[in-house]
Every structure is written in C-alpha cells, then in structure tokens.
C-alpha positions, 0 to 999 in steps of 0.5 A, spaced: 545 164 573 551 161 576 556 156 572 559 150 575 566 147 572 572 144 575 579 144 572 580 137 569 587 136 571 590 129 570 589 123 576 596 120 578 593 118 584 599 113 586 603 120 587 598 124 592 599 126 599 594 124 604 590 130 606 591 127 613 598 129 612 596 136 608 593 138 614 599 137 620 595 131 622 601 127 627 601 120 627 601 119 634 599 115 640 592 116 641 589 121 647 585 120 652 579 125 652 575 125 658 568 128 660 569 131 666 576 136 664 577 140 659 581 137 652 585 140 648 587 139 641 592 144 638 594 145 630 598 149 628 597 157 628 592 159 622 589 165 621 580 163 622 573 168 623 570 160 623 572 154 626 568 148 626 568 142 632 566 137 628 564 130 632 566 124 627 564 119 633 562 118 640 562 114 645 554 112 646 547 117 643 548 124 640 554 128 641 554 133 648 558 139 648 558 143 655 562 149 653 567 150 646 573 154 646 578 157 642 585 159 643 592 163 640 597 158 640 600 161 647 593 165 648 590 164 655 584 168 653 578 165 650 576 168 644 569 163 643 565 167 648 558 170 645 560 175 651 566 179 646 561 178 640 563 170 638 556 167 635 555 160 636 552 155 631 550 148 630 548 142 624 542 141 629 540 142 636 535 137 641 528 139 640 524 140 647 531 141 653 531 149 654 538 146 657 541 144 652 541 149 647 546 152 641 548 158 644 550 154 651 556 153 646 560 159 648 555 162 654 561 161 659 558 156 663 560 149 664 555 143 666 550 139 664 544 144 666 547 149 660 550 144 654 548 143 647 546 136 644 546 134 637 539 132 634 542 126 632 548 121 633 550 121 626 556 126 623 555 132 627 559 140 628 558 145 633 561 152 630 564 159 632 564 165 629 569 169 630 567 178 632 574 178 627 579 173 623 584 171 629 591 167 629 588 161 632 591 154 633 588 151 639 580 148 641 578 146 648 572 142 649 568 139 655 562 134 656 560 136 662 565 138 668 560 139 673 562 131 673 555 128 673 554 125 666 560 121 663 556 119 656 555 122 649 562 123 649 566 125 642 571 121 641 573 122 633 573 130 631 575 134 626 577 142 626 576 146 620 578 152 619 574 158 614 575 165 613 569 166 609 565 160 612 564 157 605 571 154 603 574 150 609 580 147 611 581 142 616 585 143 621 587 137 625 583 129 626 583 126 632 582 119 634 581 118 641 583 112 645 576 108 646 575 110 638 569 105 635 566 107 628 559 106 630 554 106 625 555 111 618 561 113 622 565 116 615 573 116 616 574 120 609 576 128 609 574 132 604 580 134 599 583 140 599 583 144 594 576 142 592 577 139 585 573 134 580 578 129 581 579 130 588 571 130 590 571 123 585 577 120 589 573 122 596 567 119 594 571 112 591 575 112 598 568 113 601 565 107 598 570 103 600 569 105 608 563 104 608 562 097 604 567 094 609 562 096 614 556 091 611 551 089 617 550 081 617 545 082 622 540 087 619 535 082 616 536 085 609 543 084 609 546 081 603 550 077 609 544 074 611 539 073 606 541 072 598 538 077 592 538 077 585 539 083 582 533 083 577 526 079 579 527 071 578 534 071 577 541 067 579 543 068 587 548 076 586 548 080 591 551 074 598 556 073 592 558 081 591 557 083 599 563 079 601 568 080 595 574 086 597 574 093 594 578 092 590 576 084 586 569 088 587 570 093 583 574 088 578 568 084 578 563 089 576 568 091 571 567 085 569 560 084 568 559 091 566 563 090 560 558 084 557 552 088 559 554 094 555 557 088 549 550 085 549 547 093 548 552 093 542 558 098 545 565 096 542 569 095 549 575 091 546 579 097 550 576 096 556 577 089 556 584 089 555 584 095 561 580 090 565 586 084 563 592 088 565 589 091 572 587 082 574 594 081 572 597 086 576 591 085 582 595 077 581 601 080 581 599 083 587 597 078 591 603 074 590 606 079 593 603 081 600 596 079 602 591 085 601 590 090 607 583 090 610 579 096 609 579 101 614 574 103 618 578 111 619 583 111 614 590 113 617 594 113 610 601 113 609 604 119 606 604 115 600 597 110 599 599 103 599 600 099 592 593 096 593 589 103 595 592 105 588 590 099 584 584 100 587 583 108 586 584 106 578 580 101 578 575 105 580 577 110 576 576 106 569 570 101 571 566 110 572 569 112 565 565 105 562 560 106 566 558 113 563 559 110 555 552 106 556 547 109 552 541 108 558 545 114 562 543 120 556 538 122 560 542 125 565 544 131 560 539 135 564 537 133 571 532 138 576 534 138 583 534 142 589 540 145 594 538 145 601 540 143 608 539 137 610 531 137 615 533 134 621 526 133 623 526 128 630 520 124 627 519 122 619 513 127 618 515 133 622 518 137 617 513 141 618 514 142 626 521 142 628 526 142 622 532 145 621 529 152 617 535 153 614 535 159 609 539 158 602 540 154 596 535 154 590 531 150 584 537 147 579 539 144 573 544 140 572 546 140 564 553 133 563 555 133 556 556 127 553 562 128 548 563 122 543 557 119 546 560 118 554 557 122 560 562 127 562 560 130 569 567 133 569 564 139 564 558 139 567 554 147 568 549 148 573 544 153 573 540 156 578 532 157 576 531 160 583 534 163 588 531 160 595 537 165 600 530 168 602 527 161 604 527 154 603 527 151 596 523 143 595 521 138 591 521 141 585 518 135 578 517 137 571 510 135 568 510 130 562 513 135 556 519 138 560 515 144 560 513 147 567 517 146 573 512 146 580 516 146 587 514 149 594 518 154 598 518 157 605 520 164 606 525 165 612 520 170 614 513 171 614 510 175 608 503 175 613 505 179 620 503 175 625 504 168 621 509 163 621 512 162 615 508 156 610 511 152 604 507 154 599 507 151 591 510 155 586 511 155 578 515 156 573 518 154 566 524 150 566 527 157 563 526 159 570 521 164 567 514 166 568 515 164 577 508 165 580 506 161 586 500 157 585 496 156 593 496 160 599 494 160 606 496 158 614 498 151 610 503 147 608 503 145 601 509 140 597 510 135 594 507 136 588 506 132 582 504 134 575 497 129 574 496 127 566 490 131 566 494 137 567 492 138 574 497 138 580 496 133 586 500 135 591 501 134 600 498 139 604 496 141 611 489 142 609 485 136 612 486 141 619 488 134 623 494 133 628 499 127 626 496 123 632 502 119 635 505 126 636 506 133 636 505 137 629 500 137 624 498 132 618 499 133 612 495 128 606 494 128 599 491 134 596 488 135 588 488 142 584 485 144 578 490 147 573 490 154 572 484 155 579 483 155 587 479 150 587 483 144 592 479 137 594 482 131 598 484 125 595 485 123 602 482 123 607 487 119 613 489 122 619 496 121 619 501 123 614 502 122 607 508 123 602 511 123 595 505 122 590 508 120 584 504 117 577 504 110 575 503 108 568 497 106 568 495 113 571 494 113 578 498 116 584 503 112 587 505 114 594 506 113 601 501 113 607 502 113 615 496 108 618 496 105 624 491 102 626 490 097 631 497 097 631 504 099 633 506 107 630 513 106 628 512 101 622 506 103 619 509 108 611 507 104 606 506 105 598 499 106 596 496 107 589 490 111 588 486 113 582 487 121 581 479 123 583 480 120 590 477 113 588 479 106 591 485 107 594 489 100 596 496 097 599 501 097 594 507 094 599 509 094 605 503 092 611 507 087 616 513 088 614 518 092 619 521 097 614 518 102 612 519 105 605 518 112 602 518 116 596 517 110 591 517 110 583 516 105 578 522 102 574 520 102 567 520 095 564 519 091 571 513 089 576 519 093 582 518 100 584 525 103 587 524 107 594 528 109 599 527 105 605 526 110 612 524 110 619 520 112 624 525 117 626 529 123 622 529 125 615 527 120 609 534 117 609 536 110 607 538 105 603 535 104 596 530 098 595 528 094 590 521 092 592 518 087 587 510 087 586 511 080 583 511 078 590 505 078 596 505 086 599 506 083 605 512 079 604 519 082 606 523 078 600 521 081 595 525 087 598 532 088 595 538 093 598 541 095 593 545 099 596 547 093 603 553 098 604 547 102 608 544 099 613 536 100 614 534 103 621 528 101 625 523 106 630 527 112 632 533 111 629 535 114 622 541 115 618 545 123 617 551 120 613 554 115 609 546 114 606 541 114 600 534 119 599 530 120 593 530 116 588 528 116 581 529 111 575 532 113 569 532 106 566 530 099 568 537 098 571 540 105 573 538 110 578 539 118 580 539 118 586 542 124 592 547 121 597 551 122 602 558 119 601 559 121 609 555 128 611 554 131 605 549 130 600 550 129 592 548 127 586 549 120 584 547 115 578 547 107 581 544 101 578 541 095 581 548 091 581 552 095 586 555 100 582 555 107 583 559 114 580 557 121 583 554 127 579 556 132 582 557 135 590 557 141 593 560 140 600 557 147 602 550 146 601 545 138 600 543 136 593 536 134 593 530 130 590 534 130 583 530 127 577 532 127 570 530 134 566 526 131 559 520 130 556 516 123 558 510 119 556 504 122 559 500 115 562 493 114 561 487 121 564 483 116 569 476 120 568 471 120 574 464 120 574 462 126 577 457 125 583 451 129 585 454 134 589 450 133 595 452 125 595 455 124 602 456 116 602 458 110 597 457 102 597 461 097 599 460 089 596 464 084 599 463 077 595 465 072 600 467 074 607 470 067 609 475 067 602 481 069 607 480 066 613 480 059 613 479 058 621 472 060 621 466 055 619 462 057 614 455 061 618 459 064 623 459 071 620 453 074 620 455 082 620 460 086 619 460 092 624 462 098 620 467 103 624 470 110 624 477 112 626 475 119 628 481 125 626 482 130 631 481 137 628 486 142 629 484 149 634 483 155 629 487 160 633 485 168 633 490 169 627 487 166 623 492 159 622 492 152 626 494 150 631 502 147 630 504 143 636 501 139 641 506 141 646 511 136 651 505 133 654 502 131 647 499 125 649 495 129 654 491 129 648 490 123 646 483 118 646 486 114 652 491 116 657 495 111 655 502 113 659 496 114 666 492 107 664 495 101 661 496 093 662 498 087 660 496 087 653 499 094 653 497 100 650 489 100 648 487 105 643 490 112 644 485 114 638 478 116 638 474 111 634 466 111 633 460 105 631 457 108 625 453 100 623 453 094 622 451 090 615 448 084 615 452 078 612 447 074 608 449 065 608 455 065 602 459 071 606 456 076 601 454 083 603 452 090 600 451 096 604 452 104 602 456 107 608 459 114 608 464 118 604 470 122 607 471 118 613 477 113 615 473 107 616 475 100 617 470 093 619 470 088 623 467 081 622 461 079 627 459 072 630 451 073 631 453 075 638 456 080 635 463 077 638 468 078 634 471 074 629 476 078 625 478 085 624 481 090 619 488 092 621 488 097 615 484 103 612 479 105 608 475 111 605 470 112 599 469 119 595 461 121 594 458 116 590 463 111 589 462 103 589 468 098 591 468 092 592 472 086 595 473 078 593 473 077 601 477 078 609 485 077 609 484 075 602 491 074 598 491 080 593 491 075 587 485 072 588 479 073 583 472 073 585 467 067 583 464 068 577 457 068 580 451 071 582 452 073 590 445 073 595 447 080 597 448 082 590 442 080 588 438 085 593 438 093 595 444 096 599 443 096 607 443 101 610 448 100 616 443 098 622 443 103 628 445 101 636 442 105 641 446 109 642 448 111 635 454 114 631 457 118 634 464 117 636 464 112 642 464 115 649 467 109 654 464 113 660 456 115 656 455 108 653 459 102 657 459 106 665 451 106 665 451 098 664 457 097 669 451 102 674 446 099 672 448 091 673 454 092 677 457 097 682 452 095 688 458 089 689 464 093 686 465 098 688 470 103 692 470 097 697 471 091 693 476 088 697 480 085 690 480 092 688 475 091 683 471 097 683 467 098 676 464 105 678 464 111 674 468 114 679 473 119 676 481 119 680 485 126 679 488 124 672 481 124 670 479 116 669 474 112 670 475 106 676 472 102 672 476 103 666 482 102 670 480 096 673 478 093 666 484 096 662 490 095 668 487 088 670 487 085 663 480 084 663 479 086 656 483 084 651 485 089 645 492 090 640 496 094 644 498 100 641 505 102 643 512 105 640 516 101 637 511 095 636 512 091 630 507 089 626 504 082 624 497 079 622 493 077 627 489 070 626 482 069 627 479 070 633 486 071 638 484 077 640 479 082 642 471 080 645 472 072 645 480 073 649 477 078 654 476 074 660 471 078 662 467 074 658 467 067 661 465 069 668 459 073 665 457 067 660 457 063 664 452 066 669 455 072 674 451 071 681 444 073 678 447 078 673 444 077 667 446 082 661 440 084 654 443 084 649 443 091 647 448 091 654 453 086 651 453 090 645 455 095 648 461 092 651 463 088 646 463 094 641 468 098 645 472 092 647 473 091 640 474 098 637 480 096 642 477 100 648 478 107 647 476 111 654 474 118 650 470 120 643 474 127 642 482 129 643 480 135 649 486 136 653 486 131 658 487 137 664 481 141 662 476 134 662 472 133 667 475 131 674 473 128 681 467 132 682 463 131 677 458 125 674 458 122 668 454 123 663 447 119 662 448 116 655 443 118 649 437 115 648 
C-alpha cells in the first residue's frame, strides 16, 4: 500500500511568483528557430541525470527532431550521444518509418534519413538520460541540417531537468518567433514543488487557457449551435461559452448556490462570498477593462488583480461544489495508473501502442469531514502493482465486492509468445488475485453481467480489423467460475467498452462500416446479455463517433466521450439524449466545449477528457488532462469542473465510483438445441420507411453476408498480429490499384446467401443462418435494387427478430394486424446458381462477359473496352478494370474519411449503373437470361467486390493463368 497525502498549506495566491520566473525564464524578444541550423537554448548550470525537450507547439504536424544535444554551460562536448552511454527516450515514435526512430535522437547523425517523429501533434518530449549526474545548462536541437524539409518544426519547448527522472523541474520555456498555439496546445507549467494547492491552481489556470480557445467552427460548438443543459430545457450553454473567465466562474457560483439551495443546504455564507467577489469584480471593471485570457501565459512576477480575483473565485465556487450531497460516492474511486496508449488507430491498442510498464490497479479514498468532499486528504491505495506490466480497465461487480481488470506482462510468461492482455480478479481488498482466461488472445474490457457472468472484449473471433493492420477484437461472454467463453458478437470489425444498462442488456461500442466510409463508423450499441438482438442505440450518420457510453441515472442521456478514428479514446465529454432520433446529431451536447471534437485521423493527447462514469444525474467522474497529464476529475453537466487527484509522473485512468449498485434486471435466454445453426427474420411492412417506392415493387429481400477474414494460425500456436505495410494488399478488392469515379467498391469480401420472397403487403418471414454478419437488400422483380441496408445484423441459434419496416424510424410500432407472410411457414432463403459461398467476381460474373461478350470487346476494342478475363500484373481482371475505372457500375464508395449519410431509395447501385440502359435497351443481338443478370446484378449491388477471400494479392493468380470455370 502506498499512501498519498499533500501539505495542506494555506493559498494566498495574490502573493506567488510565477513559475516562469521561479525557474529563470528571461522575458526577452522572442528567438528564431530554424530547421536547417542548430538551436540553442541555455539556462542556467543545474546539476541532471534526465533532461527532457518538451515540444509544447510546432509549426505544422508531429514534431521532428534529427539529433538533441546536451552541453556544460561553457563545454563543447556533447554529452547526449548513445556512443559514451546516453539513452534516448521519448512519449511516442511514428509507427512504420525505420528513419525515424528514438535512438536517432542521439546517434550523432544529422538529417532527415536518421531523425525521430513524434507519434502525435499534440504535446511531445524527447528525453536523455545521462551515463551519470552532470552540470548541464545548455540543449542543442535541429530538424533537419541535411537542409531538405523545413516542417514539423518545434516552436514552443520546454527543458526539464531530473535527477531521479520522477521529480522535475524546468529549466527553461521558449516561445519562438511564428509561435501560433494550434489546437490543445497548454501554456500552463507544473507548479514546483508539487503541492495540492499548487496542482488546484495548475489546473484552475488550464482551464482558463483552454476555455479561451472554444472553436466556433466545430459544429457542436456552443458558438455555433445552442444546447440546454438538461433534455428540454432553456438555451445555456451559447450564453456560457462567450462569458469570461472570471464572470463565468461567478455565473456558475451563482446557479450552483440555487441548485444546492433547492437540495436543502445552508449557503447563506457562500451568498454573501458570492456578493463580495461581483463587488470587487465591479470595482474592477471600473478600474480597467479585463485582460483577455492568454493562449501562453507569460505572467508578471505578480499575477494581475483580474488573475487573482479569478483564482479565488475559482477556489471558492470548488470548495461549494464538494458541499453537495450528489458528490459522496466519490469517497472511494477505482481507476487505473498508466501511460497513456498512443495507438495510430482507435482500435489498435492491440498493435502499435506504447507498451509502457508501471502504474497499477488503485483506490482513491476523499474524506468528507462536515459533510464536504476534501481531495486535500485523500489516501490512495495501490490493490496491484503493474511495474511488471500494464494495468487496465478494472470495474466492480454490483456488491463492490470483486474487482476484475486485464494486464499485459512486460514479458512473455510463454516463450516464444508475445505478451497478452488477459483478465484477472480480485476483491476490492487487493486479495484473492487469480487470472480468470488465457491463451494467444487479448482479453479486456470487463464487465460484470447481473447474472454474475463477466462479459468482456477480446481477440477470440480470430478476425483482422478489416480497414487496417491488426487483429479484431469483439464482445466475449464468460460463465463465472468456468472456461466456458462464447460470442455475443460476431462482427468483423472492432468493439469497445461493454457496460449494463438498467434494463439489463449491455451498453457498448461497435465498428461497422458497411457500404460505408471507415472513419465515422463507432457507435452505441445495446444487446441482451446471451447475444440476442442487438441494435443501434445512437450514432449512424452522424460524423462523430462515441465511445465508452453510460447511462446517466434519472435521464433518457447517456454520457460518452466523443473519440475519432485515430489515436487514443480521447475527447470531449458528450451528453447523447435518446429522446432524440438515433441519427440526429442534435441530440449530441459538449459539455466540456472547451475540448473541440476530432474528426478522421486526427485525436487529441492534451487538454482532453476520456473515460466517463455517472455518479449522478448531473455529476461525472472523469480522466482528464488539463494539459498532458491525466487526472481524476468530477464535472457536471453545466461546465463546472474540479480535479480529484493527479499524478504528474503516471495517467490516471477509467475511474469509476467504488460502492455497491442495484444490481439491474437477469435477462434470461431460451437455450437452443445445441445443433441449431440459424434464426428467423419477420419484417412486418418493407415499404413503412421508404416513401418513394410504389406499394408492389418490392418482391424479394436478398439476404448477404459480409464475410470475415480469419486470422492465419502461426507454428507457435498464436495468430497472425499485423497485416504489414502493404495491408491493403489483402484486401477483397484492390482498392489502391483499381478505382473510379464512385471511388472505392467494396475492399470487403461479401456472399449472396438467398433471397426471401416478399408477399403484397410488404410482409416476409424467412429462417437465415446464425453467427454471421448479415445485412438485406430490397429487390424489384428484376431483382433490381431498391434499397440497401447500411448497417449489420447477426442472429444467435434459434433466435426470432422481427422489424416494423426498411429505413423506418425507431418509434414507430407495427400495425395491429395478421400479416400474409405471418400467416405461413418461414422460407428457406432461395439458392442462385451459383450458390452461397462468398462471391467470386471472376467464377460467376467473367463467365457471362465470355459467353456474351468478348468476341467484340476484348484486347482490341479501340475504346479500351476490354471485358475479358484477362489478368494484368497486379492480378486483375480487364473486365473488372474496365467496369470499375470507366464508372460503368455503380456502387457506395468505400474510401477514408468518407462522411456518412443515408442514401434514398433507388440512387444507387443496379438502377444507377449505366451499364444497364445500354443493355436493356438491346445491345446489337446480345440478349442476357435472367440467371446472367442476376449475376451482375447481385455483384453490382454487394458494392462490386473482385474476390471472395483476404489472400495476399501477390500470391493470387497472376497473368498466365485462367479463370476459373463457376460452380454448376
């Protein structure tokens, strides 16, 4: 156990020196640095075994450094170079560039070829460790002196300086000349030394930064579009954005007091504090205009009287914020300390984090003397010690009484192995640690399921994350006190965060794409505890994506961070309310707008929020970083915000409140016979949802399988981690060799299972097979497209789902009537002739071009319309060029950083390819059956795949050899 208490020293904050001056910053004209020459920064002579370059700003992307040297004050030999015994480290490294590594740092070699990158664009630090302490008092860096590239230049840095590497100081703060704060750029320094007071005044003065810094451009920006602060209320939040530091937090006094006055507190002291800081807030006014707030604080020795009202403003709103009753179950938090992922992507932790050791499974115990939250006297207890690994994700079950978490060994406890997340337990006394699964997979995210089963995300489903590189990983089910695991999903992209709803399913977040651009598609997701009938909670078409999503007691709102494609699941808090349509991006609210959402690839690594958990209607526990350090932090839904506890050396992760919960409601399945392989599917009314189609149009649903791509088992008994730089090379459809004018088909294998008749009143009732990632697709009797799904669906054994219509809206019920196909037997989904199996461009579609035809164009078609089956060097069909390139076929374009929406009726696939009004309307004599336009149809509409598996495009069949000849 360790214990963590701070001197609780009185604040006089109108008599501290800035740390700016503390630490021997000169007030002078800004330097110039430059890419191509050395810079030099001194300070003065301090004696350092680490000294830490830490890039606070730069002038476009990640930070680039070619070489970091260290000096005496008057010495001219480098002490920073790995060939007299420095070590080079870093916060994160570009992943895939073997020229830019960390040991470049201090390799002695200058330029580009042999520089190191940072991983991400937000706050940065390259960092040398001394053979020995040294008298140090000057750093040399360069970008690149090779001359060549002059971006990713640092222009805001920072030197510390550390004897041990865990107490710093710093040593010096530059802002260089064509300085710009860009995004979640934070001026503020650590205090020295580190102190409770200090750290609350450190994050009072972030908060000021960044809330002067609100983008009125994102479209959830406050400054753009209004919000209430609770579902259905007045205007707030336009009205909070554009108020000052200083009357904001006056404001929020304000309204905190009647809010705490209504719940039956005595705040007669805390009006009259509140009286006596707008009178001097007044008298300051008449004095001088406020200062603006600063984007990089260069304080005076003494802070400005506005500063100083501020930081005591602040002070007393905190200390009335910790009276409320709502805030006791923060007496005993659960989180967990580690460092920060880095991963490039939001699902590949698994892949290419930052693996770095340390930190452990905590408890955070805040007494609350005279019924008032006091952090100041909190202890903290370490339940497990992770320095041999990493630590994550730890949650309680229902009575408080287990803890379950994962850890990652720093080293492999199998030889030969990698290193696996694996879950373990524990009570919440730290006894009785056992680790409940194993094997070459990665389990985490554990939830604890009403029942007293765990359900938990895993790499079990053996499946690459299909856009990229690293393995999938989706939601697992374990019986409690056994080995026996099953899927509860059976996607082939990745899953996040199961948490328990009331109503007793599982709340959590799902990758799918389909038909679709990848980088939008993280959504909520609900599904019943034995895998049963999962279905969109929120987020389909809209342009953020959300993850780690809870209920917030009381509401229809549940609480989740809003993340982006790329990097860790940082972001701004949102408030998503479910009295809104799922699709509707107005039910999404900010609440923390000072934290401006990312988009694509981009993702926040400083002045960002992650990990929220309700602790009541209007307060959240939360991790946040105030600049680059992550801390424990309560919000609420009105913009107030107070920091529990931060330790500057190590994260503060996925805290949660410590304490017994009702225990929702056991959903109990019917077990199916264990060699049941399929479901049902009953659709009351296919045309309610799609008002353009006539009533009789729609006479089949086609029922189609996205198709997984199954890991390769290596001879050590794991799966295959990493699909290498040339990823897309495995790919359905070589999508970065053939494209077109619609973009990118589909670079996802997909397969024709059936189709299901559709009887006169739009009704149909069909069995089709369970554990596979299926969707539908509405057809005109010749089978023509009419509408598509965009979105999945999968069925367990024996399970019976039903739907009101297509594209209906989630409110509507069905009629209260009898349907035709009710009335009558499932179908059995109707075989094409060419069967079920994944669907071969080049076995069903090339045989038809072959047959009808190649005799006119072929190799020789003076427009270049060669339909043969011939293969090029990159082992594509002509045909398949000529179709895709030319834009004769039409299909949903699949490519990054496509934004989604809903596509009407009949504007896409079959009945927009051009292709067919040539052919209808009679080709010279080519006259094609039926079963050959089904053919073409059916693959136009599964968004024109070229190949049914994921082999590695080089190894495929290549010039020489022949199509082969398709099933009969």
């Amino acid at each position: 156990m360790t214990r963590f208490s701070f001197a609780r020293v009185p604040i006089i904050f109108a008599l501290l020196a800035t740390v700016f001056r503390a630490t021997g910053l000169a007030a002078d004209a800004a330097p110039t640095f430059v890419p191509d020459r050395p810079n030099v920064l001194t300070f003065p002579a301090q004696e350092a075994r680490f000294v830490r370059f830490v890039i606070l700003a730069t002038s476009s992307g990640q930070a680039c450094i070619d070489e970091l040297e260290i000096y005496a004050p008057d010495g001219k030999t480098n002490l920073a170079l790995a060939g007299s015994g420095a070590k080079a480290a870093a916060s994160s490294c570009l992943p895939g560039y073997p020229i830019h590594k960390i040991e470049h740092l201090n390799d002695g070699h200058y330029g580009n070829g042999r520089s190191w990158i940072a991983a991400g664009d937000g706050i940065e630090w390259a960092q040398i460790e001394l053979p020995a302490p040294a008298k140090v008092g000057k750093v040399v860096f360069s970008r690149d002196r090779d001359g060549r590239y002059q971006d990713r230049m640092p222009l805001g840095v920072e030197i510390r300086v550390s004897l041990d590497g865990h107490t710093w100081r710093t040593a010096t703060r530059v802002k260089a000349a064509g300085f710009k704060a860009r995004g979640r750029f934070v001026s503020v320094p650590l205090p020295q030394p580190l102190t409770q007071e200090g750290l609350v005044r450190y994050a009072f003065l972030c908060e000021r930064e960044a809330w002067g810094r609100i983008d009125p451009g994102d479209h959830l920006s406050p400054l753009r579009v209004e919000r209430p602060a609770l579902p259905g209320g007045e205007p707030y939040w336009g009205r909070i954005a554009r108020l000052d530091s200083l009357t904001r937090t006056l404001t929020h006094m304000e309204e905190m007091l009647q809010r705490l006055a209504a719940k039956g507190l005595d705040v007669e002291v805390e009006r009259e504090q509140l009286a006596e800081l707008l009178r001097r807030q007044a008298a300051l006014a008449k004095a001088a205009p406020p200062a603006p707030d600063a984007d990089f604080a260069e304080a005076a020795e003494t802070p400005t009287a506005e500063e100083s009202l501020y930081l005591e403003a602040r002070l007393a709103k905190r200390n009335l914020m910790f009276r409320d009753p709502d805030l006791e179950p923060l007496t005993r938090i659960l989180f967990a300390k580690r460092h920060p992922y880095l991963a490039s992507h939001n699902y590949s932790d698994v892949l290419d984090s930052q693996f770095r050791p340390g930190g452990g499974i905590c408890v955070l115990e805040i007494p609350r003397p005279q019924d008032r939250l006091d952090p100041a006297g909190a202890k903290l207890t370490t339940l497990f010690d992770a320095a041999a690994g990493i630590a994550r994700d730890p949650v309680a079950d229902f009575a408080a009484a287990k803890i379950y978490f994962a850890f990652r060994p720093a080293k492999s406890p199998v030889p030969g192995q990698d290193c696996y997340w694996h879950l373990m337990e524990m009570a919440t006394n730290g006894s009785g640690l056992r680790q409940i699964s194993d094997g070459p997979f990665h389990d985490y995210y554990p939830c604890s399921l009403p029942d007293g089963d765990l359900a938990f995300i895993s790499t079990r489903c053996k499946c690459r994350f299909l856009c990229w590189r690293p393995q999938a990983f989706v939601l697992f089910r374990m019986k409690a006190g056994s080995d026996d695991i099953q899927p509860l999903s059976f996607a082939n992209l990745s899953e996040w965060t199961p948490t328990v709803m009331r109503d007793g399913r599982i709340l959590w977040t799902r990758s799918e794409y389909l038909d679709k651009g990848a980088n939008f598609g993280h959504t909520l997701w609900a599904i019943r505890p034995d895998g049963a009938h999962p279905e969109l909670v929120f987020g389909n078409n809209t342009i953020n994506c959300y993850m780690n999503g809870r209920e917030v007691p009381g509401t229809r709102e549940i609480v989740c961070t809003l993340v982006s494609h790329g990097g860790d699941h940082n972001g701004p808090i949102g408030l998503v309310d479910l009295g809104r349509a799922p699709f509707d991006s107005a039910a999404v609210t900010n609440i923390t707008p000072d934290v401006t959402p990312q988009y694509d690839m981009n993702w926040l690594r400083a002045g960002c929020c992650r990990d929220p958990a309700p602790v009541s209607r209007d307060y959240f526990l939360v991790s946040h970083a105030p600049a680059d350090r992550w801390g424990l932090y309560v919000i609420d839904r009105y913009g107030n915000r107070e920091l529990l506890y931060l330790d500057p050396e190590m994260g503060s992760m996925s805290p949660t409140p410590l304490r017994p919960v009702a225990r929702p409601p056991v959903l109990r399945a019917q077990e199916p016979p264990s060699d049941l392989a399929e479901g049902q599917f009953i659709v009351t009314d296919v045309y309610r949802g799609l008002p353009q189609v006539a009533r009789g149009k729609v006479k089949y649903l086609r029922v189609c399988e996205e198709v997984r791509s199954n890991l390769d088992r290596t001879p050590n008994g794991e799966f295959r981690k990493d699909h290498g730089p040339d990823f897309m090379d495995f790919y359905a459809s070589p999508v970065h060799k053939v494209n077109g004018p619609f973009g990118w088909p589909s670079y996802v294998a997909k397969a024709s299972l059936g189709l299901a008749p559709v009887e006169d009143d739009g009704s149909a009732n069909f069995y089709a097979p369970a554990g596979k990632v299926l969707y539908f697709e509405a057809l005109d009797e010749d089978l023509n497209e009419v509408q598509r799904m965009r979105s999945v669906v999968q069925l367990q054994p024996g399970e019976l789902r039903s739907c009101v219509g297509c594209h209906e809206d989630r409110k509507s019920a069905p009629p209260v009537r009898a349907t035709i196909a009710s009335r009558r037997a499932p179908s059995r989904l109707g075989s094409s002739s060419w069967g079920a199996e994944a669907f071969s461009y080049e076995k069903i579609v090339q045989p038809v071009w072959d047959a009808k035809c190649v005799r006119c164009h072929d190799a020789n078609d003076k427009r270049g319309f060669n339909l043969t089956g011939a293969r090029d060097g990159e082992r594509v069909p002509a045909s398949y060029r000529t179709l895709i390139s030319g834009g004769w076929v039409h299909y949903f374009n699949w490519g990054y950083g496509v934004r989604h929406q809903k596509a009407e009726s009949l504007t896409f696939g079959t009945v927009k390819s051009k292709l067919w009004p040539i052919l209808d309307r009679g080709h010279y004599d080519v006259k094609l059956t039926r079963d050959e336009m089904h053919r073409i149809k059916c693959w136009t509409d599964l968004n024109c795949p070229l190949w049914p598996d994921y082999t590695y495009r080089p190894d495929r069949p290549g010039p020489e050899a022949k199509a082969m000849p398709p099933k009969r």
